[in-house]
TORKOL-4160 file (C-alpha; in steps of 0.2 Angstrom, whole numbers, padded with zeros to 4 digits, m for minus):
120
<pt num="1" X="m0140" Y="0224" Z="m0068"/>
<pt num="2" X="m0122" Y="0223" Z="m0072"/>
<pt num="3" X="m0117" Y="0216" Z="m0087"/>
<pt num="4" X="m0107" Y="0200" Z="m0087"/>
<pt num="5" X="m0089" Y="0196" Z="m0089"/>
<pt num="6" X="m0084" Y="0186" Z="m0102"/>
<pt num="7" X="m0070" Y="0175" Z="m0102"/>
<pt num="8" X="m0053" Y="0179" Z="m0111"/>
<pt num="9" X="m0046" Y="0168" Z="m0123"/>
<pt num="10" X="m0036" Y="0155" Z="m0113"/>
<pt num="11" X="m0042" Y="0159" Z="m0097"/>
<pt num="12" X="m0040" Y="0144" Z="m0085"/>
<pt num="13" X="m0061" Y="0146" Z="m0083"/>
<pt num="14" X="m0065" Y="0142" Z="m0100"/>
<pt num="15" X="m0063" Y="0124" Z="m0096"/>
<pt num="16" X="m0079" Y="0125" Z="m0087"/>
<pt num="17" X="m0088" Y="0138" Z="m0101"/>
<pt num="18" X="m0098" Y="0118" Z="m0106"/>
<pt num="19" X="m0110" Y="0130" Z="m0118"/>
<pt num="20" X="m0095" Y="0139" Z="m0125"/>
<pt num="21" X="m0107" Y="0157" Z="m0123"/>
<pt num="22" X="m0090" Y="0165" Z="m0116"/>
<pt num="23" X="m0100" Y="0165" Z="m0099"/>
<pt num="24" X="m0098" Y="0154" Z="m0084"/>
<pt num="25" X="m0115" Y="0152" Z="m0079"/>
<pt num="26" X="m0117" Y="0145" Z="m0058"/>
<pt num="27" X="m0126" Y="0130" Z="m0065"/>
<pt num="28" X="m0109" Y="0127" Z="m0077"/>
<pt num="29" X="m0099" Y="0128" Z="m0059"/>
<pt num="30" X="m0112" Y="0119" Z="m0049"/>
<pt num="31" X="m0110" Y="0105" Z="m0063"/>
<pt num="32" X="m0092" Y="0105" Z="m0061"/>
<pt num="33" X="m0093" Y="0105" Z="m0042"/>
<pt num="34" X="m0106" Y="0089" Z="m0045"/>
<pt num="35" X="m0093" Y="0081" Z="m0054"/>
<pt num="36" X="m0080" Y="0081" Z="m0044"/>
<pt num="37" X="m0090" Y="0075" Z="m0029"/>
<pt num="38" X="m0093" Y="0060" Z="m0039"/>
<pt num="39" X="m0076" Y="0057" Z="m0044"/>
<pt num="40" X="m0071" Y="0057" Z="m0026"/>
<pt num="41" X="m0084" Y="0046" Z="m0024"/>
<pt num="42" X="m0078" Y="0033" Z="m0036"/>
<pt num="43" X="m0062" Y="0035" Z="m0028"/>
<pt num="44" X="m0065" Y="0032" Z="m0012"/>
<pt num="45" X="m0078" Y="0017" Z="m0017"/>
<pt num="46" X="m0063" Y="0008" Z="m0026"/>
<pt num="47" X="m0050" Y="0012" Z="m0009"/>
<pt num="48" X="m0063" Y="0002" Z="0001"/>
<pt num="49" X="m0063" Y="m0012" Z="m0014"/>
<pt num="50" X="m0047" Y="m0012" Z="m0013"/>
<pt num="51" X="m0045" Y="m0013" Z="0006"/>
<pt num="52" X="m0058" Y="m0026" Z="0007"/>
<pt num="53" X="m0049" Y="m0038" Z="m0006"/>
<pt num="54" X="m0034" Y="m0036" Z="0007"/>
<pt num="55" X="m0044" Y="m0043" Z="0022"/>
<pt num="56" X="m0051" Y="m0055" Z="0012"/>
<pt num="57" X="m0035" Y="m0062" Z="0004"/>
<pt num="58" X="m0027" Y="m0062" Z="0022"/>
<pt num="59" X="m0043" Y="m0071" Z="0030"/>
<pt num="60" X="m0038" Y="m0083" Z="0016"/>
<pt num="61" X="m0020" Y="m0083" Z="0020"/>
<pt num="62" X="m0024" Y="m0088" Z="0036"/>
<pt num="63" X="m0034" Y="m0100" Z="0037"/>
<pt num="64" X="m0023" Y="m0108" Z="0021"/>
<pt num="65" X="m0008" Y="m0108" Z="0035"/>
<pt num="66" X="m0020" Y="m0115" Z="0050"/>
<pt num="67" X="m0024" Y="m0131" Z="0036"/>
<pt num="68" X="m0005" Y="m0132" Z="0031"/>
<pt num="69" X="0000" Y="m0132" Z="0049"/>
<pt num="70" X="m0002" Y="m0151" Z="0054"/>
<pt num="71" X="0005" Y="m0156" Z="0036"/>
<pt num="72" X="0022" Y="m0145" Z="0041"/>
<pt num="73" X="0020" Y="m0158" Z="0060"/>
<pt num="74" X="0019" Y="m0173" Z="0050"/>
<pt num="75" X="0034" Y="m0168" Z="0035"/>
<pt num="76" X="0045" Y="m0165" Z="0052"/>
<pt num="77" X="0041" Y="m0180" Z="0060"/>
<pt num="78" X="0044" Y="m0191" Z="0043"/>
<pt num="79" X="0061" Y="m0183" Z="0041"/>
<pt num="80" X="0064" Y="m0188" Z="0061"/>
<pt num="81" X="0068" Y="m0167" Z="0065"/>
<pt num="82" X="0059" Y="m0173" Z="0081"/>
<pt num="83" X="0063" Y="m0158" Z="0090"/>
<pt num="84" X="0056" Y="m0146" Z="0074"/>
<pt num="85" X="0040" Y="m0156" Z="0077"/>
<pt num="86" X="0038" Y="m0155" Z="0095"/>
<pt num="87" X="0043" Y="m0136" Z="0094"/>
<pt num="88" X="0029" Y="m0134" Z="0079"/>
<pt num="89" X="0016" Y="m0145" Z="0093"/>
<pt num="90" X="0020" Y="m0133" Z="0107"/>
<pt num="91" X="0017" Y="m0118" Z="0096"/>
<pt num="92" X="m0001" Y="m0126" Z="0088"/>
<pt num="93" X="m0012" Y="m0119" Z="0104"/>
<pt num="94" X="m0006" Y="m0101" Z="0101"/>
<pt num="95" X="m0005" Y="m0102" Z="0080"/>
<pt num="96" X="m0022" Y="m0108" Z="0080"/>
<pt num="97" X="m0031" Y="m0095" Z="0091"/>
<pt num="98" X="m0020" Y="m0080" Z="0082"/>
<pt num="99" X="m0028" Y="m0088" Z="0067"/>
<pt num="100" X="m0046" Y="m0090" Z="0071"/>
<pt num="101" X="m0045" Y="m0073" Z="0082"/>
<pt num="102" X="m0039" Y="m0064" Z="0063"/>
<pt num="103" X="m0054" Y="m0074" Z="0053"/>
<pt num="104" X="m0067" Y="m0071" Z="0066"/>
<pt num="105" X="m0062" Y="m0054" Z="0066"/>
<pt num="106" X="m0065" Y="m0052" Z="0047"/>
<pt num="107" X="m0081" Y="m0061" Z="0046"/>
<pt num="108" X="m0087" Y="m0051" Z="0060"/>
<pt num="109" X="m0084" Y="m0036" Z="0052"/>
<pt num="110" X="m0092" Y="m0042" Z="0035"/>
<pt num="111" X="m0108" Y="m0045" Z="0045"/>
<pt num="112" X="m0109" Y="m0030" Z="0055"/>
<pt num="113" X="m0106" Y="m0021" Z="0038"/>
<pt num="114" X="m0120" Y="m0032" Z="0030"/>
<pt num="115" X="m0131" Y="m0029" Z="0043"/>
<pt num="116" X="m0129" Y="m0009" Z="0039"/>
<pt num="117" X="m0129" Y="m0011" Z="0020"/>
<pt num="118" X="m0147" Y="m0020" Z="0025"/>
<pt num="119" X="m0154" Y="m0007" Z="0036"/>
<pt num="120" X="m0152" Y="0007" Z="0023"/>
């Protein structure tokens, strides 16, 4: 059997030496390896938190507009901007199945990833 290398003083490997024998055992680089797989991991759990607090404060937003809407109709009519208010009533049909389409599709998507979360 060959004898093993030790590490020179300074090497970029000694980082990884965790026992500090001069050696770099495959369990010390197996550990690393471990480690880095989690790290990614965590990263990648707190991009989808992240993501998920997005499509959450936009359902929000949305539905926060479609209850605002009718108030916007009614301050254009006190102000007698008739034609702001007729324009805002034509517009209603299509505001308001954009918005429900947006929050269905969020909702949706939380129970289809619930009903995953539940299978595991």
């Amino acid at each position: 059997m060959a004898a093993q290398k030790r590490l020179e003083k300074g090497s970029v490997y000694e980082k990884y030496d965790v026992d500090g024998d001069g050696v770099v055992s495959d369990e010390e680089l197996d550990v690393e390896r471990r480690m880095i797989e989690l790290e990614d991991l965590r990263s990648d759990m707190e991009n989808e938190d992240k993501k998920q607090d997005a499509q959450r404060n936009m359902a929000w937003f949305a539905l926060g507009g479609m209850l605002l809407y009718p108030a916007f109709v009614i301050t254009a009519t006190l102000f007698k901007l008739d034609n702001a208010a007729k324009i805002l009533g034509d517009m209603a049909a299509v505001y308001f199945v954009s918005v429900a389409a947006i929050v269905a599709a969020f909702y949706g998507k939380e129970a289809i990833t619930q009903k995953k979360v539940d299978k595991k």
